[in-house]
ZAROVEX-752049 format. One record per residue (C-alpha): residue number from 1; x, y, z. Coordinates in pm, 1 decimal. Example, Ala and Ser with C-alpha at 12.3 -4.5 7.8 and 13.67 -1.06 7.14 Angstrom:
2
  pos        xx        yy        zz
    1    1230.0    -450.0     780.0
    2    1367.0    -106.0     714.0
This chain:
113
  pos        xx        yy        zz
    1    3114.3   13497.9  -15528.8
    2    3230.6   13347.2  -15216.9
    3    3195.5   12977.4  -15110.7
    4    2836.5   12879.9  -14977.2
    5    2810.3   12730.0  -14648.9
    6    2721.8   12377.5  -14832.3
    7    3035.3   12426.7  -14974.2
    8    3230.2   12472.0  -14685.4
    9    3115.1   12238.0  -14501.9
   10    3138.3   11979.2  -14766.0
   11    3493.7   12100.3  -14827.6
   12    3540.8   12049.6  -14403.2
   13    3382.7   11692.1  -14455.0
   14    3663.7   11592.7  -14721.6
   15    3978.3   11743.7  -14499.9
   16    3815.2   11517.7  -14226.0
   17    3807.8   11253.2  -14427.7
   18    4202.8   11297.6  -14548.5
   19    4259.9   11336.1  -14214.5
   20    4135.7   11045.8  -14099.6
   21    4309.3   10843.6  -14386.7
   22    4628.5   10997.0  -14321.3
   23    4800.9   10711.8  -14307.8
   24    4731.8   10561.0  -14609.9
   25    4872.5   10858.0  -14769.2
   26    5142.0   10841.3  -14585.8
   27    5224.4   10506.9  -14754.8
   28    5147.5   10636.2  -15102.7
   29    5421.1   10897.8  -15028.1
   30    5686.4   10662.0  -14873.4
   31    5663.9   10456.7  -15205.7
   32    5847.7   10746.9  -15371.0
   33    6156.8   10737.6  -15167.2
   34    6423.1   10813.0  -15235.7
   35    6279.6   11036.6  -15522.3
   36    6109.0   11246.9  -15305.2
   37    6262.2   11402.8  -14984.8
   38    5953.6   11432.7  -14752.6
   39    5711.3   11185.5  -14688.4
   40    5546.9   11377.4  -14535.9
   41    5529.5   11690.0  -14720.4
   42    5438.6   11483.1  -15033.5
   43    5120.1   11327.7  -14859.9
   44    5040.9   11658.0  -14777.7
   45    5074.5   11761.9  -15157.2
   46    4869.8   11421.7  -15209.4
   47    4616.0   11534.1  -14957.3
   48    4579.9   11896.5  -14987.7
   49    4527.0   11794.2  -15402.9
   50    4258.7   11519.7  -15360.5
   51    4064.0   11841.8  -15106.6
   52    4092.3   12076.5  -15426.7
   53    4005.2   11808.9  -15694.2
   54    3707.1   11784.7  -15455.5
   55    3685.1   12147.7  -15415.1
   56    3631.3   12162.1  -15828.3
   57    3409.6   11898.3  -15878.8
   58    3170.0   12052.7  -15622.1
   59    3141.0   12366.3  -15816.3
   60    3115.7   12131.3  -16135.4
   61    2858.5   11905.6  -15998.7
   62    2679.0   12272.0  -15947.4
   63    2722.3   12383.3  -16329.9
   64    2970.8   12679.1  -16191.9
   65    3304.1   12782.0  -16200.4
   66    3511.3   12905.0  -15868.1
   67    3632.3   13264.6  -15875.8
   68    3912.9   13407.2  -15788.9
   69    3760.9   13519.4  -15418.8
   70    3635.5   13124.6  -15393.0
   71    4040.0   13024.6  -15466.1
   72    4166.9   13256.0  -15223.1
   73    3871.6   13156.3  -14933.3
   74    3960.3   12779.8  -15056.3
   75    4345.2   12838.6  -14970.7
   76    4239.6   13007.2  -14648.5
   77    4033.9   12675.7  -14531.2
   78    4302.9   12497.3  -14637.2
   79    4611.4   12697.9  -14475.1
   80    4385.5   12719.6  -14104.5
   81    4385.8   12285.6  -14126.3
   82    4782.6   12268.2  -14208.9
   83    4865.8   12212.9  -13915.4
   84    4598.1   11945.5  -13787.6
   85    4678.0   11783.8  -14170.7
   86    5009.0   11757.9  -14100.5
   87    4975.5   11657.1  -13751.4
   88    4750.0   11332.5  -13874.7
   89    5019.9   11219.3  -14145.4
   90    5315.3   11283.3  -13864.4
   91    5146.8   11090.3  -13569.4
   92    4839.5   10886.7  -13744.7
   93    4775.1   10742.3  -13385.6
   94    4651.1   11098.6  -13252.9
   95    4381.7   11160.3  -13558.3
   96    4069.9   11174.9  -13329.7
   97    4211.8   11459.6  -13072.4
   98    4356.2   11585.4  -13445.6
   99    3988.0   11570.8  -13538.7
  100    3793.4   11715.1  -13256.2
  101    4089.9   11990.2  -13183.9
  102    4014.2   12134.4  -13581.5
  103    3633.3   12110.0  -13468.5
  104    3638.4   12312.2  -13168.0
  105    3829.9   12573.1  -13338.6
  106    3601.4   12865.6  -13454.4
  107    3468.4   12898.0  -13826.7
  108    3503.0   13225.1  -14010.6
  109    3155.1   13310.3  -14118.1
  110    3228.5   13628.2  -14240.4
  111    3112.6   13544.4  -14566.2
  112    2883.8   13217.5  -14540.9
  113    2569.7   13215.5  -14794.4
């Protein structure tokens, strides 16, 4: 089974969203210094894990279970917005262009349902 286009885009919606609150992530992280030694990289731990906690509860809000195809497709989604993730918690100031630059890239609908 591969992820349904409700899915996806539901999955899209909650990156946007992280995205968008970047910088309240960001602060999360900072409390953590001098434990941790990114910021950054540990918001993006913080909000690449609040996308897949999402990602789960979808399919359990839907009485199923992802498969192994829906994991790999899931880190796929996730590793083509790294960079506009990590451009948000880096410069919080840029999110919109961050935003609408992740939105004119193509989807892969190689597999949508």
């Amino acid at each position: 089974m591969t992820i349904s286009k409700e899915n996806k885009d539901f999955i899209d919606s909650l990156i946007d969203y992280y995205i968008s609150e970047s910088e309240s992530y960001k602060q999360i992280a900072e409390k953590f210094v001098p434990e941790i030694e990114s910021v950054s990289d540990t918001a993006f731990g913080i909000i690449t894990g609040c996308v897949y906690s999402g990602f789960l509860q979808a399919y359990q809000n839907q009485q199923q279970s992802p498969g192994l195809d829906d994991m790999r497709e899931f880190n796929q989604i996730i590793k083509d917005r790294a960079a506009s993730i990590k451009k948000a918690i880096l410069n919080p100031l840029k999110i919109e262009s961050i935003q609408n630059e992740a939105s004119d890239k193509p989807k892969n609908t190689d597999s949508d349902n």
